[in-house]
TORLOKE-856644 format. One record per residue: x, y, z of N, C-alpha, C in turn. Coordinates in steps of 0.1 Angstrom, whole numbers, plus 2048, in hexadecimal, padded with zeros to 3 digits. Each point is the difference from the previous one (the first is absolute). Layout:
BEGIN
XYZXYZXYZ/...
END
This chain:
BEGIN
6AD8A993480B8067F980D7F7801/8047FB80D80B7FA8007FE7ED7F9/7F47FD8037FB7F77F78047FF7EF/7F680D7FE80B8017F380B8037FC/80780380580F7FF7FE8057F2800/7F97FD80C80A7F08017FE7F67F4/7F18007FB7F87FC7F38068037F5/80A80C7F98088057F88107FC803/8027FF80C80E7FA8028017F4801/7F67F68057FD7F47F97FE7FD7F0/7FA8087FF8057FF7EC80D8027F8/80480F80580C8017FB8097F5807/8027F680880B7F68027FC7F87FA/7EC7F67FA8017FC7FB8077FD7EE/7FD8097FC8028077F480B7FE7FC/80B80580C80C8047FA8087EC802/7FA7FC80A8037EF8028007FC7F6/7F78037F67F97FB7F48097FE7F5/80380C80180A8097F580C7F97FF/8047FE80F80F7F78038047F5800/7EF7F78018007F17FB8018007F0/7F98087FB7FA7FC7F18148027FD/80780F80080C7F97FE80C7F9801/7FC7FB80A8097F680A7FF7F47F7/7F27FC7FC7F47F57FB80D8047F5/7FB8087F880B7FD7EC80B800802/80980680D80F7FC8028027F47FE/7F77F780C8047F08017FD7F77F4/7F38057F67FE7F67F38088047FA/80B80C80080B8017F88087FB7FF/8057FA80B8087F68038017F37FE/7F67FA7F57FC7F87F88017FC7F7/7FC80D7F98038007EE80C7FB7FB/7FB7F87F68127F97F680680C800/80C7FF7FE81180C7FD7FE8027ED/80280B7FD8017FF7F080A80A7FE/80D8047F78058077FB80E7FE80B/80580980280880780B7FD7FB80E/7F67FC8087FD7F68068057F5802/7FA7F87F58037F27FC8137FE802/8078097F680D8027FF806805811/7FB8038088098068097F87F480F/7F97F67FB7FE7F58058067F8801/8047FF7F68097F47F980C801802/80980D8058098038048037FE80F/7F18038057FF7FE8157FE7F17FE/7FA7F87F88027EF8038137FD7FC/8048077FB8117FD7FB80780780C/7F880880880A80180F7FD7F5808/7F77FA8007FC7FC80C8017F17FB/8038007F68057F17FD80C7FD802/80780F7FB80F7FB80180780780E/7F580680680980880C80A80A7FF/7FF8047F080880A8017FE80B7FD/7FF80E8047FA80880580780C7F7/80A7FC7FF80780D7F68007FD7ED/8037F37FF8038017F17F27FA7F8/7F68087FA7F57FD8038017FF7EC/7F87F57FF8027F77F17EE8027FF/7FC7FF7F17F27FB7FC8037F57F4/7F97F58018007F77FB80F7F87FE/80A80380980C7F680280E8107FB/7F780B7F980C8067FD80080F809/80C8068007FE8088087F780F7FC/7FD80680D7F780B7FD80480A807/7FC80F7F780780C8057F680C803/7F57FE7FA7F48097FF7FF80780B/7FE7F980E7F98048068097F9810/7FF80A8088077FD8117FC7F7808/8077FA80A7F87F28057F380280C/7FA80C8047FA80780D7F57F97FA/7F77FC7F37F57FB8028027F17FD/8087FA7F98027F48038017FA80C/80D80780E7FE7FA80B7F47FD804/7F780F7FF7F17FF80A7F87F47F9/8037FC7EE7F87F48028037F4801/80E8028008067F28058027FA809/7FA80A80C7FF7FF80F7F07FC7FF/7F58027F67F37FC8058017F57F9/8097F97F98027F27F78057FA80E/80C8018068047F78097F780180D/7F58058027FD7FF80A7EC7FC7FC/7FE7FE7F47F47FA7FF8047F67EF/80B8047F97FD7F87F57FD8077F3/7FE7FD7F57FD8077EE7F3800803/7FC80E8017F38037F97FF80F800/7F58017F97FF8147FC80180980D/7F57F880A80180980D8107FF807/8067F97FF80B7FE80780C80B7FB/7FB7FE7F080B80D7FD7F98097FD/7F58068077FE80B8007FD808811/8017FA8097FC80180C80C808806/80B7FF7FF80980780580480B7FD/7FD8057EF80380B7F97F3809803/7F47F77FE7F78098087FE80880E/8067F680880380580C807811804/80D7FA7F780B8098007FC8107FA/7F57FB7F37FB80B7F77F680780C/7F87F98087F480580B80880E806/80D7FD80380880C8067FF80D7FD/7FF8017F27FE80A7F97F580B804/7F67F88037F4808802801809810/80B7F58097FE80880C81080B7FF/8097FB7F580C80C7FE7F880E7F9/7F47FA7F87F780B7FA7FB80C808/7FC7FA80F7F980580B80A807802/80A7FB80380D80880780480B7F5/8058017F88048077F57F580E800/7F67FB7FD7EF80E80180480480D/8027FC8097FB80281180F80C7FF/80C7FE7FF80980480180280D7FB/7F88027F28048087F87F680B801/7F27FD8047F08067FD7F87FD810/8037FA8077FA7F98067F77F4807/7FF7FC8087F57F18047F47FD7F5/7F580A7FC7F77FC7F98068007EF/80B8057FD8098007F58027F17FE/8047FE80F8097F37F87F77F1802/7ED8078087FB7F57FE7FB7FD7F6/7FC80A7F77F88017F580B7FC7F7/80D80280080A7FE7F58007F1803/7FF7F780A7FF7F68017F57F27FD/7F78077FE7ED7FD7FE8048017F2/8058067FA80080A7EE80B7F17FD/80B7FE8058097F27FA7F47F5800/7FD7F980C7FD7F78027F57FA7FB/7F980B7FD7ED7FE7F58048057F1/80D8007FF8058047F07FD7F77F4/7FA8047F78047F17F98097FA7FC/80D8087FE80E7FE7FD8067F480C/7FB80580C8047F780D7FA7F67FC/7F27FC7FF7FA7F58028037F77EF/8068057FB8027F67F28137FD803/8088078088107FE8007FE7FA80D/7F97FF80B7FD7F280B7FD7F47FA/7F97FE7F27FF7F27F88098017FA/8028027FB80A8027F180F807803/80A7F680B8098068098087FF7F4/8058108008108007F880A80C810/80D7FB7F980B8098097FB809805/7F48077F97FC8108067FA80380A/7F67F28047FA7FC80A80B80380E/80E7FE80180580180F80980B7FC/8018057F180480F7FD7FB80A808/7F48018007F880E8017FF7FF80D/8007F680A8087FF81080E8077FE/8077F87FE80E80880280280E800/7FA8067F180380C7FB7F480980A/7FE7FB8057F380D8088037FC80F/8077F680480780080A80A80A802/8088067F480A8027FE802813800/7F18037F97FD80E7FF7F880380E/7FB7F88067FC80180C80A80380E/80A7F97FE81180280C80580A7F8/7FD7FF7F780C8117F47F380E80A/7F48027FB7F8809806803801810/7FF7F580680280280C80B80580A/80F7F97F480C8078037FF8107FE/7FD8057F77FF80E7FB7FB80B809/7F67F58067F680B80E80B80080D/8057F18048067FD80E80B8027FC/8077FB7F78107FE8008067F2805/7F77F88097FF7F480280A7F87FB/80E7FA8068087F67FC7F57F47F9/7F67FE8097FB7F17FD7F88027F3/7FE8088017F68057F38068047F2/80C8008048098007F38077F37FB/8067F380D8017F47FC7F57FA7FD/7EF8018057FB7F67F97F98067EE/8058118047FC8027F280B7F97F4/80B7FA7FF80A7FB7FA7FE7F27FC/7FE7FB80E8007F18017EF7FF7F4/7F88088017F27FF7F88087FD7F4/80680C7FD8058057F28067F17FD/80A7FB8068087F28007F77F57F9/7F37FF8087F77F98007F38037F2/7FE8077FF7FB8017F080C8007F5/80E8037FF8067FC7F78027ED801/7FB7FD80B7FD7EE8007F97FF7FC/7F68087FD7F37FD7FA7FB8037F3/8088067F97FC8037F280F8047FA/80B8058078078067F880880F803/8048057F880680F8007F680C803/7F67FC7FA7F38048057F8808808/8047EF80B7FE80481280780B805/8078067FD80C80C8047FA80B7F7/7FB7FF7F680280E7F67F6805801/7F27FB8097F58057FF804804810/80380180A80180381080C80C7F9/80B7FF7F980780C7FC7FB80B7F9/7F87FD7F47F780A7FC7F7807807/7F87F780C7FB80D80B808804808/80A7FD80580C80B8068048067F8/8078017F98088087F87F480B7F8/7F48007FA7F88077FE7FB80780D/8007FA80E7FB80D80980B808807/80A7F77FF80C80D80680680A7F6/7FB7FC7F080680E7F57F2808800/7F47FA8017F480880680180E806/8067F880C80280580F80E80B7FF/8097FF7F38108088018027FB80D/8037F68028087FD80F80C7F47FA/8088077F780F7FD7FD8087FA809/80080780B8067FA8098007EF808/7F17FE7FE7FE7F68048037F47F5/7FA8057F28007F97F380D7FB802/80D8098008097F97FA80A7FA80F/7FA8028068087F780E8047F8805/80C7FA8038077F47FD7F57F7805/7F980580A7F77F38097FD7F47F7/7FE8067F47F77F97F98067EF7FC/80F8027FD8077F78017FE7F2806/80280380D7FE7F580B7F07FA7FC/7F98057FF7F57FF7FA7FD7F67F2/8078027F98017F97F18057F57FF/8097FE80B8087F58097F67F6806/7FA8078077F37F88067FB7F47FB/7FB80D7F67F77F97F08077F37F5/80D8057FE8067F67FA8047F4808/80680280E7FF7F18047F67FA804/7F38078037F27F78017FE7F97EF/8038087F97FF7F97F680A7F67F8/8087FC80C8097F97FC8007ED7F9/7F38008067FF7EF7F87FB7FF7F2/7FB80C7FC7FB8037F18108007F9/80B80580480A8047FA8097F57FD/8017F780D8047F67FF7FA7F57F8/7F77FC7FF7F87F67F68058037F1/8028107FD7FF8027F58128027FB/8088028098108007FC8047EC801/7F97FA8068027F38007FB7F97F0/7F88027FD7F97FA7F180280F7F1/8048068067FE80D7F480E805801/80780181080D8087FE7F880F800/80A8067FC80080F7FD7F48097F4/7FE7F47FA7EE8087F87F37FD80A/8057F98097F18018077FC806807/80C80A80580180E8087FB80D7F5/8047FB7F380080A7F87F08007FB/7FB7F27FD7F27FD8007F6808808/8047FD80E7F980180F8008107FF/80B8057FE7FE8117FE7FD8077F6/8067FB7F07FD8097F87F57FB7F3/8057F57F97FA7F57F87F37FC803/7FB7FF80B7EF7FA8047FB80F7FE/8058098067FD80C8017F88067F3/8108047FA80280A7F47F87FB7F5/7FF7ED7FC7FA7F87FB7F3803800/7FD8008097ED7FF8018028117F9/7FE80A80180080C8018028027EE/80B7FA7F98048027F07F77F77F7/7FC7F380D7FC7F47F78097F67FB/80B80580180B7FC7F97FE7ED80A/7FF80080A7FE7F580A7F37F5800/7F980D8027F27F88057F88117FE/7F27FB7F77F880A7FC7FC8017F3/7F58067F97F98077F27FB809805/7FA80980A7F480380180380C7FF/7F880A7F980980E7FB7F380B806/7F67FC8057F680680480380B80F/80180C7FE8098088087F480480B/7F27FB7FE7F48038087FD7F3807/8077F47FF7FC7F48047FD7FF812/80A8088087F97FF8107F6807801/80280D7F67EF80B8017F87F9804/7FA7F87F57F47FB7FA8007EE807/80B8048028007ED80C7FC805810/8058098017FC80780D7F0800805/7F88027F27EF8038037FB7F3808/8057F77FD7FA7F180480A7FC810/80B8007FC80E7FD80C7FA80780E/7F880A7FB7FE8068107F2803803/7F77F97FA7F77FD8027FE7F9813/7F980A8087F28077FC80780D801/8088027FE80280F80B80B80A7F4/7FC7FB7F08038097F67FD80E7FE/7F480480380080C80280680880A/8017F98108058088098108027FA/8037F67FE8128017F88018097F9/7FB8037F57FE80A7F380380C807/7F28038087FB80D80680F80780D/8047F280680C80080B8118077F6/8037F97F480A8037F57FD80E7FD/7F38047FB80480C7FE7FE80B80A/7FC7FF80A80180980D80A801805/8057F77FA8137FC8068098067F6/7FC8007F88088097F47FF80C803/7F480680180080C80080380980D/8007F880780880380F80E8017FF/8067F77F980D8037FB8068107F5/7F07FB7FE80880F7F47FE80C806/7F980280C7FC80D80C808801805/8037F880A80B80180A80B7FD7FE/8037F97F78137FD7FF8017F8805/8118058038087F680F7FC80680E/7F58058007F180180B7FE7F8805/7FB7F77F57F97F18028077F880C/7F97FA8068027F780A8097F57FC/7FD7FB7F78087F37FD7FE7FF7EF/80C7FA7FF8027FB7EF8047F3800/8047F980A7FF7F37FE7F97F77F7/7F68028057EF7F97F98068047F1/7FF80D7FE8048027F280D7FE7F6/8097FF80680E7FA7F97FB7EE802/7FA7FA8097FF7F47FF7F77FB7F7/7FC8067FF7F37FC7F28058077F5/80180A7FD8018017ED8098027FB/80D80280580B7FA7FA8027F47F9/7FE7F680A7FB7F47FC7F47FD7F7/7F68028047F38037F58068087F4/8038087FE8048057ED8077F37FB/80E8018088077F47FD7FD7F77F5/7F57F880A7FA7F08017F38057EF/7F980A7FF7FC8077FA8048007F1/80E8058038088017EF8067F27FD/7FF7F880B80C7EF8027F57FA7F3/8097F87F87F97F07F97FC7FB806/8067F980B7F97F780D7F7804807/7F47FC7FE7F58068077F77F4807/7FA7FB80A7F37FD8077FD80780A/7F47FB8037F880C80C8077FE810/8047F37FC80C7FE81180A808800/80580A7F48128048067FB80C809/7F18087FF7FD80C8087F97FC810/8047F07FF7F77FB80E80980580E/80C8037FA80A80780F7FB80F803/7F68057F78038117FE7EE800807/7FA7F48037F38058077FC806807/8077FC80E80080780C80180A7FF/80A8067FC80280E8037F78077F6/7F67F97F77FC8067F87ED802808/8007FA80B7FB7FC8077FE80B80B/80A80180280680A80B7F58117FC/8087FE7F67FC8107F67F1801801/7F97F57FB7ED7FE7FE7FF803810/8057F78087F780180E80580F809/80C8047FC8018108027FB80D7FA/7FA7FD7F37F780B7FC7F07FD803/7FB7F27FF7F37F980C7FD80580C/80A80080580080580E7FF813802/8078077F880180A7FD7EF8057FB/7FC7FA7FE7F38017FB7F180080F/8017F18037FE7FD80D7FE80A804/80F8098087FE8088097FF8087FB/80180B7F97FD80C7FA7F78037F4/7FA7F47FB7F68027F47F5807804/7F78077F67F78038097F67F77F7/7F37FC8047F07F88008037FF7F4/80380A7F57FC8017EE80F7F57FB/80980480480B7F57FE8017F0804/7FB80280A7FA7EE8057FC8007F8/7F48037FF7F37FA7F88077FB7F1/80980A7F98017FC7F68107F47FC/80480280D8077F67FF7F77F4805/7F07FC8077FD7F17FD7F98007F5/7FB8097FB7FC7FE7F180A7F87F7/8098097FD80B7F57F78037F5809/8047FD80C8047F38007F77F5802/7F48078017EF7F77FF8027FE7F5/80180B7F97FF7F77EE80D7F67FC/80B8058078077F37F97FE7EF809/7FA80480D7F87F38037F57F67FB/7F780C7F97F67FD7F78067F67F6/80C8047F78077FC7F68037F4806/80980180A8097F28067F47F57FD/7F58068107F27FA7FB7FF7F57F2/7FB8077FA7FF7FB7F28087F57FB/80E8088028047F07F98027FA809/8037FF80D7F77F18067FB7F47FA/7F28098037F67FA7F58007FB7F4/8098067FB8047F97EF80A7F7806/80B8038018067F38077FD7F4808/7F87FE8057F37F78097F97F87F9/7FC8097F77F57FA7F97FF7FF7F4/80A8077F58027FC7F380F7FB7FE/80780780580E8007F980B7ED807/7F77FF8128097F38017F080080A/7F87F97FC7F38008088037EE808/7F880280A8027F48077F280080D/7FC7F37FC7F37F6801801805815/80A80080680080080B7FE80A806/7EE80480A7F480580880D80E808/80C7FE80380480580A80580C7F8/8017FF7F48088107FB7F580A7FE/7F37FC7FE7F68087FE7FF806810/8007F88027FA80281681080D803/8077FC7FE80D80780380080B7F9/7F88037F47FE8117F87F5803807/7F87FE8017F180580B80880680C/8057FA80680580481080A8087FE/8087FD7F580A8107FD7FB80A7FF/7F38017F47F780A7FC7FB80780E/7F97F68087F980580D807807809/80E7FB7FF80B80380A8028117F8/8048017F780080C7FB7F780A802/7F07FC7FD7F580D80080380180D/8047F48117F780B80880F807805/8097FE7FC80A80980380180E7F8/7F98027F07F780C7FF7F4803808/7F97FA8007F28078077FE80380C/80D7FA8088007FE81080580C803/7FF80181080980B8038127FE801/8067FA7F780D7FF7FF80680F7FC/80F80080680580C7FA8038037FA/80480A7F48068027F580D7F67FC/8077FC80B80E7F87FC7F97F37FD/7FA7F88057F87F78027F88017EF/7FB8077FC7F78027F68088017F7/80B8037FE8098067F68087F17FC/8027F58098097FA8007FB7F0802/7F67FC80A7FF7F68017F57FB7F6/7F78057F78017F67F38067FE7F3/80880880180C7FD7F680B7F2804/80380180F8067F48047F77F67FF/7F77FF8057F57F37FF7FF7FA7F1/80180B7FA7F87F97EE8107FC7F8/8088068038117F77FA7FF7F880A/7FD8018078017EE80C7F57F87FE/7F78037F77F67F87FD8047F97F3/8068097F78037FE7F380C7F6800/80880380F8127F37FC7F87F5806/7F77FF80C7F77F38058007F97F5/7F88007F67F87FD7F480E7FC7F5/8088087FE8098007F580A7F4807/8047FF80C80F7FB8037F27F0807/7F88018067F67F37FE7FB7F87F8/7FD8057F77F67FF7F18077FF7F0/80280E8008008017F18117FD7FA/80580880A8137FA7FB8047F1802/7FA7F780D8027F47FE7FC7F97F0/7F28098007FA7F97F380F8037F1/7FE80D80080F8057F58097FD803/8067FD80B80E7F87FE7FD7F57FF/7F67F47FE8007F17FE8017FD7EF/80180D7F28028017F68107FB804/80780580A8138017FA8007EF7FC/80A7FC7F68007F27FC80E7FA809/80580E8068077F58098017F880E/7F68078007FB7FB8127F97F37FD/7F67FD7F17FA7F87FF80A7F57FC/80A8047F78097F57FF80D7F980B/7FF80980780A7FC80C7F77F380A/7F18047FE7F67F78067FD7F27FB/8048017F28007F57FA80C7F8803/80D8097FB80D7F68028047F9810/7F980780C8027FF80C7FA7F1803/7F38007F87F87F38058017F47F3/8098067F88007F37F780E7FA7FA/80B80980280F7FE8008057FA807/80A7F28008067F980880D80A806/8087FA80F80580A80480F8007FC/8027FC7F48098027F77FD8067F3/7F88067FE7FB8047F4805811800/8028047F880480D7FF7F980A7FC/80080C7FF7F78087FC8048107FA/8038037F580380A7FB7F78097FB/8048137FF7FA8037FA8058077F8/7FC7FE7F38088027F07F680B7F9/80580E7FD7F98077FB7F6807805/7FB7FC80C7FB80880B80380A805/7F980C7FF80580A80C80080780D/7F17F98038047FE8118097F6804/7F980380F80A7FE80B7F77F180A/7F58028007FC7F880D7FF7F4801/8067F87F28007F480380E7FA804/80880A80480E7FC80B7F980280A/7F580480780080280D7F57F7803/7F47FD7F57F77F38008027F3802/80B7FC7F28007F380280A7F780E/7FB7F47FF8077FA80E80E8007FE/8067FB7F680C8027FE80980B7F6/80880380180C80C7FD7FB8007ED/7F88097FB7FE8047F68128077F6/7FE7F87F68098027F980480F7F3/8068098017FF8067F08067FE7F4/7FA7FC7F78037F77F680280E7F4/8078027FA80A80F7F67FB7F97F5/8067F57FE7FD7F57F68027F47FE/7FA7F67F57FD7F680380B7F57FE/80B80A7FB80E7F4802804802809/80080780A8017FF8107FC7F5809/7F47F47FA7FB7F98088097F3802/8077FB7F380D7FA80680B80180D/80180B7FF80880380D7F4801809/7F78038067F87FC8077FB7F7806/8027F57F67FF7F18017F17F780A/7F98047FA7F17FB8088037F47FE/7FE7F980B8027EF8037F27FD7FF/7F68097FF7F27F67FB7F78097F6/7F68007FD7F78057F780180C80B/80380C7F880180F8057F08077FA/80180E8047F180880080580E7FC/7FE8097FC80080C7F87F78097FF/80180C8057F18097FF80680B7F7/7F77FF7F380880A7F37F28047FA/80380B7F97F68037FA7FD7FB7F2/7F58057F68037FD7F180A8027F8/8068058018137FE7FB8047F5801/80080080E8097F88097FC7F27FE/7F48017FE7FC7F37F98007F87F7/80280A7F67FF7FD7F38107FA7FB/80C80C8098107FA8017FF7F3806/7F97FC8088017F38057FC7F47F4/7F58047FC7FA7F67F88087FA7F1/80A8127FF80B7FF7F680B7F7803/8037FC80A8097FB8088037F47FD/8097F67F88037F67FC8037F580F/80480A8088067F780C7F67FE80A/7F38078027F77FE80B7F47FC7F8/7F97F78057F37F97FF7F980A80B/7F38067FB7F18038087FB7F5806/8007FE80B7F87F78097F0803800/7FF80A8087F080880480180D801/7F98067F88008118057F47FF806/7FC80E8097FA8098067FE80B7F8/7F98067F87FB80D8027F9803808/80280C8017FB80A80A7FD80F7FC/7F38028007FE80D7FF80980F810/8088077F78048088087FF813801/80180580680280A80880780480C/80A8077FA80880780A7FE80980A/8007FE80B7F580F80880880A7FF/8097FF7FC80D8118058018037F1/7F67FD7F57FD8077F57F07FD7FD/7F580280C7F37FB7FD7FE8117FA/7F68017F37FF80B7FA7EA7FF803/7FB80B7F77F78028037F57F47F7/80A7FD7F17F67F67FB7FE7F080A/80D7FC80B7FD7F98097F780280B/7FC80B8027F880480D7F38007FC/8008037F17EE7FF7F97FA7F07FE/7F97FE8097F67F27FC8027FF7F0/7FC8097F67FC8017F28107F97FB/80680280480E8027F680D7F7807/7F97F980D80D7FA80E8067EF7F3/7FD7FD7FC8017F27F98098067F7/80080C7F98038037F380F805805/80280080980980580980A7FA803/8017F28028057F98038097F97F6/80C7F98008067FB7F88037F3807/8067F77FB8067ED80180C801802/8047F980C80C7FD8087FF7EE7FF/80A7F88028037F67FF8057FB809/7FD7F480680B7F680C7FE7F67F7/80D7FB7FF8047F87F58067F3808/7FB7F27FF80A7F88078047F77F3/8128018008077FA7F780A7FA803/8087F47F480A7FA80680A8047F0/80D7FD7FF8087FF7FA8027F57F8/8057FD7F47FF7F47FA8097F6808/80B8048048087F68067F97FC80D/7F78078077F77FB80A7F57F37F9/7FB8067F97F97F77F88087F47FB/80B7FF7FC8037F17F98047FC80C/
END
C-alpha cells in the first residue's frame, strides 16, 4: 500500500514537472520572436533611452512621444545596456517584472478566499493564453497587470489589517502602473475600492481624508511620467496623460473604429483558454451571489475592479484584446474561488460534470493542436509530433490514474496550452512573423548600406524598422523634406506602393534598386493569413528602395 502511494506521488511530481517545463519551455521561445505593431514602436523608443540616456523625455523616431509612460522602456533599456539590440533583451526585463503578477495573483486569492484560492488563481494566469501570447508580444500591459494587482492586493490587505505598510505600498503600486500605462493604472485599483466600500455603506471610510496622503503617494511615484511630458508638451501632456489618451480611445475621437459592444465577450472564449468554462461558470456564481446576499458579500473588490472597467472598454472605439490584460487576475481570482468552492463542497454528480465539460473543452484545444501542427503551420521537425504523444500520455494517465479531482480538473488543461504556446512561440509564429517586410528589410539595409547611408521610412506604418536597422531610421512626411535632410550618399527608403509610385513621380530622385517584399503585419494577421489556401493572397508589397537625388547624381 505504501508502495503505492509513493508510485502515484512519484507521478503526480512527475507530471506536474512536465507541466512547468513545457511552460517555462514557450516562455523562453517567446522571447525570440520579431516585435510587430506596438512592440516594435515601444522598442524603438527603449533603444532612444539607452542611446541617448535620457530617461525622461522619451522621442520615437527623433520626435517626441506622449502615448505611453517611461516604466517599460527603462526595463528594456536596462536589458539593451546590459546585453545589447535584440528581441530577447527587450523583452527579458518586462517579462520578468510581468512574472510578478502571477505571484501578486497568489497573494491577492490567498488574501481574499484563501491559500488554495490563490494557488489555483495563480496556475489559471500563468497557463492562460492571454499570458502566454502578452509574454511574446510585450505591450505596456505586460508590467500593468503587475502593478494593478499589486495594488488591489495592499488595498485588500489594508482593509483586513489597517496596516500603514499596506497602504504605502498599495499607492506607490498605484504610482507605478500609472508609469505604466497611464490614468488607467489608478482608475482600475479606485474602481475596486470605491465599489467595495459603497457595497459595504462604510461612508465613513469612503470619504476619509486618509485617502489624500495616499493619492500623493501615487502622484509623486509617478512623477517622471509628468515631467517628460511638461518638458516636450507643457501643459497638454498632463491634459493628454489624464484626459485626451483616455477620453480619446473611449469616443474614437483619438484612437479607434471598433463599435462592436461584444468584442471582450467573444475575445474572452480564446484569451482564457483552457480554463473558459471554469470562468463562465465562476462570473455567474459570482453574480448571483451578489444578487443573494448584497453588501453580505465578502468582498466587491474583484467586482468594481473588473466591470466597471470591462463595460467601459466594451462601449470604448479603442478596442484590442490587451486593454482587459490588467483585469485577469482578479478575474482569475473569482474562477479559482468558485473551483475551489466546488472542490470542497461539490458532491460526485457535480465533479463529474464539471470534468466532462472541461474534458471536452480539452478535446477541442486537442484538436486544434493538431490542425495547427499539421495543417495550418506544419513543420518537417520529429520533435512536435513526439511532444503531442507525451502531452496526450501525460494527460490520459492523469485521468486514468489515481489522481485527485484538483489534479484531474486542472492539470491537462495546463499541459495542452503549454503544449500549444511550445509549438506556436517555437514553430509557427517565428514562421508568421518572417512575412513582416520590415524585419526583412532592416536585414537587407544592415548588410548592404554604407555607414553613411541613411534610411527612411516614407509611407509606412510600422514601427520596427527604428528599432532594426543599425543606424537611426528616419520619418520622412514628405518627399520635399529630403533636402533638409541632406543624405551625403545614395540613401534607402522602406515605402509602400504609393510610396513608390510618388517616388518614381519624383523629378528630383533617381531609383537606384528596389526590393520588393511580400508583407504581412502580425498585429493585423487575419484568418485568410492563417489558412495555407488563402496565406499568399494575403499579403501585399512593401518596398526598400535605395536612391540618390539628382544633384547627388551630377
Amino acid at each position: 500500500m505504501k508502495q503505492k502511494a509513493e508510485t502515484e506521488n512519484m507521478k503526480q511530481t512527475l507530471i506536474i514537472a512536465f507541466a512547468i517545463l513545457l511552460a517555462l519551455t514557450a516562455y523562453y521561445f517567446g522571447l525570440f520572436i520579431d516585435l510587430t505593431g506596438d512592440s516594435g514602436k515601444y522598442a524603438a523608443i527603449a533603444r532612444h533611452v539607452f542611446e541617448s540616456g535620457d530617461c525622461i523625455n522619451l522621442r520615437i523616431h527623433a520626435e517626441p512621444y506622449d502615448q505611453k509612460p517611461p516604466l517599460l522602456f527603462w526595463l528594456s533599456a536596462l536589458g539593451f545596456e546590459l546585453w545589447g539590440l535584440h528581441n530577447w533583451s527587450f523583452k527579458i526585463f518586462p517579462l520578468l517584472y510581468g512574472f510578478l503578477s502571477i505571484f501578486f495573483t497568489y497573494q491577492l486569492g490567498k488574501t481574499l478566499y484563501g491559500k488554495q484560492t490563490g494557488t489555483l488563481a495563480a496556475i489559471f494566469l500563468s497557463t492562460s493564453e492571454i499570458y502566454f501570447l502578452y509574454t511574446m508580444d510585450v505591450h505596456t500591459d505586460l508590467i500593468l497587470v503587475t502593478n494593478v494587482t499589486l495594488a488591489i492586493w495592499q488595498l485588500a490587505a489594508y482593509l483586513k489589517t489597517q496596516k500603514t505598510s499596506n497602504f504605502i505600498f498599495a499607492f506607490v503600486a498605484i504610482g507605478l502602473a500609472m508609469m505604466s500605462k497611464g490614468a488607467i493604472g489608478a482608475a482600475i485599483p479606485a474602481f475596486a475600492l470605491g465599489t467595495h466600500l459603497i457595497a459595504k455603506r462604510d461612508f465613513k471610510q469612503l470619504f476619509h481624508p486618509k485617502w489624500i496622503p495616499g493619492i500623493l503617494i501615487a502622484l509623486l511615484t509617478a512623477t517622471p511620467a509628468f515631467l517628460g511630458l511638461i518638458n516636450q508638451f507643457g501643459l497638454e501632456g498632463i491634459k493628454f496623460f489624464f484626459i485626451t489618451n483616455n477620453v480619446g480611445r473611449i469616443t474614437g475621437e483619438y484612437a479607434g473604429s471598433n463599435s462592436d459592444p461584444f468584442f471582450y465577450l467573444h475575445s474572452s472564449l480564446y484569451l482564457f483558454l483552457p480554463w473558459t468554462f471554469f470562468l463562465i461558470r465562476g462570473v455567474v456564481l459570482e453574480f448571483r451571489q451578489i444578487l443573494r446576499e448584497g453588501k453580505d458579500k465578502s468582498e466587491y473588490l474583484t467586482t468594481g475592479g473588473i466591470w466597471i472597467f470591462f463595460i467601459i472598454a466594451s462601449l470604448s472605439k479603442g478596442k484590442a484584446p490587451h486593454y482587459i490584460f490588467m483585469l485577469i487576475p482578479m478575474f482569475m481570482v473569482i474562477t479559482a474561488k468558485w473551483l475551489v468552492e466546488a472542490l470542497e463542497k461539490g458532491s460526485p454528480k457535480r465533479i463529474k460534470q464539471l470534468l466532462f465539460a472541461q474534458n471536452t473543452l480539452n478535446t477541442l484545444l486537442l484538436l486544434f493542436i493538431g490542425i495547427a501542427m499539421f495543417y495550418l503551420f506544419p513543420t518537417q521537425k520529429i520533435i512536435y509530433p513526439i511532444l503531442l504523444i507525451l502531452s496526450l500520455a501525460a494527460c490520459l494517465l492523469v485521468l486514468k490514474s489515481g489522481f485527485g479531482k484538483n489534479y484531474k480538473l486542472i492539470l491537462p488543461g495546463a499541459i495542452l496550452i503549454s503544449t500549444l504556446a511550445v509549438f506556436l512561440n517555437s514553430s509557427a509564429l517565428p514562421k508568421a512573423f518572417s512575412y513582416q517586410a520590415s524585419t526583412k528589410a532592416a536585414k537587407i539595409y544592415n548588410e548592404n548600406a554604407a555607414p553613411a547611408e541613411k534610411i527612411f521610412s516614407y509611407h509606412y506604418p510600422q514601427y520596427e524598422i527604428f528599432f532594426y536597422a543599425k543606424s537611426d531610421a528616419i520619418q520622412l512626411y514628405s518627399l520635399h523634406d529630403l533636402p533638409k535632410l541632406l543624405p551625403e550618399e545614395k540613401f534607402w527608403l522602406l515605402t509602400t506602393e504609393a510610396g513608390k509610385d510618388s517616388i518614381q513621380s519624383n523629378p528630383d530622385l533617381k531609383i537606384i534598386a528596389e526590393h520588393p517584399l511580400k508583407n504581412r503585419g502580425m498585429n493585423r494577421a487575419g484568418l485568410q493569413f492563417i489558412l495555407p489556401s488563402s496565406r499568399e493572397r494575403s499579403l501585399d508589397t512593401v518596398y526598400l528602395i535605395e536612391a540618390k537625388t539628382n544633384e547627388q547624381i551630377q
